[in-house]
Phi, psi and omega in degrees: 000139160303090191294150201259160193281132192313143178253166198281290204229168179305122152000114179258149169336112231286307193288358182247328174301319190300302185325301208302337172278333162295326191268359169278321191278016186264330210253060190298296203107013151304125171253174188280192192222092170007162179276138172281139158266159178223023194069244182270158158284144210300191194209132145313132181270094182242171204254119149134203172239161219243138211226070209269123187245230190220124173225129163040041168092303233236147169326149131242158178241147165213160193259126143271130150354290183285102165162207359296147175247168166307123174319318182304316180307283171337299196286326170312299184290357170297297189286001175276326202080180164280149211273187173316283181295008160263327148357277171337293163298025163049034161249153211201160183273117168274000197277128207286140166327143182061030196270144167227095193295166162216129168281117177268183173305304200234040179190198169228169145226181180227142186306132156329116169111009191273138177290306178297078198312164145001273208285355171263347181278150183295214161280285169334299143347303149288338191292339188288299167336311203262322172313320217289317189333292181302321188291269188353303139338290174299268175358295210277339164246028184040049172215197200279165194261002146255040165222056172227133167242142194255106166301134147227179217247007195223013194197331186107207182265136183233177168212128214307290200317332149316325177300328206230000000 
């Protein structure tokens, strides 16, 4: 019988053959690959409806639950005011009690008989209007909510980024 000849080095452990064998095939010789383009960067989605009210002097926009809705629909839950707990969070209205908007196809005007005119809503005020408006728009045509212009009734067509 023969004898076999002395191994160079010692047996290696079944679980260190395996590593040293992963880690040979990771090093395929792939190389890297130029950057892909894929188009616009994703845009967040958010659910309900978008809502401007007043925090500290400046436009907010804030989300309700309910929608998307129609701009009238919106400017309705708008003229409603803030709910309690935006409250709490010290958000708030300029819009006079009882205001009564009308939404047209691309603007607002306020209904005959409104105890406030036109020419009395503040800045701030309209800005509310004409954002909730545009957020509303946007939302139901799927684009940024500054590329919706807004008629208003005392100035010709805006866009909520005047506002804020």
């Amino acid at each position: 019988m023969r004898a076999r000849p002395p191994a160079l080095l010692p047996p290696l452990p079944p679980v260190l053959t395996l590593v040293l064998l992963l880690v040979g095939c990771t090093a395929c010789g792939v190389g890297p690959t130029a950057v892909i383009g894929a188009g616009e960067p994703a845009r967040g989605f958010i659910e309900g409806t978008r809502l401007y009210f007043v925090q500290d002097d400046r436009l907010v926009s804030v989300g309700r639950p309910e929608g998307p809705l129609e701009a009238a629909e919106a400017v309705e839950l708008l003229t409603g005011g803030p709910t309690s707990k935006e409250r709490e969070r010290s958000i708030d209205t300029t819009l006079p009690k009882n205001l009564a908007v009308r939404v047209t196809d691309d603007g607002f005007t306020l209904t005959k008989g409104a105890s406030t005119p036109v020419s009395r809503l503040s800045r701030t005020a309209t800005g509310q209007i004409v954002c909730t408006i545009a957020a509303a728009t946007a939302a139901k045509r799927g684009i940024e909510v500054d590329d919706v212009r807004v008629t208003v009734p005392t100035g010709g067509q805006t866009r909520c980024e005047d506002f804020t």
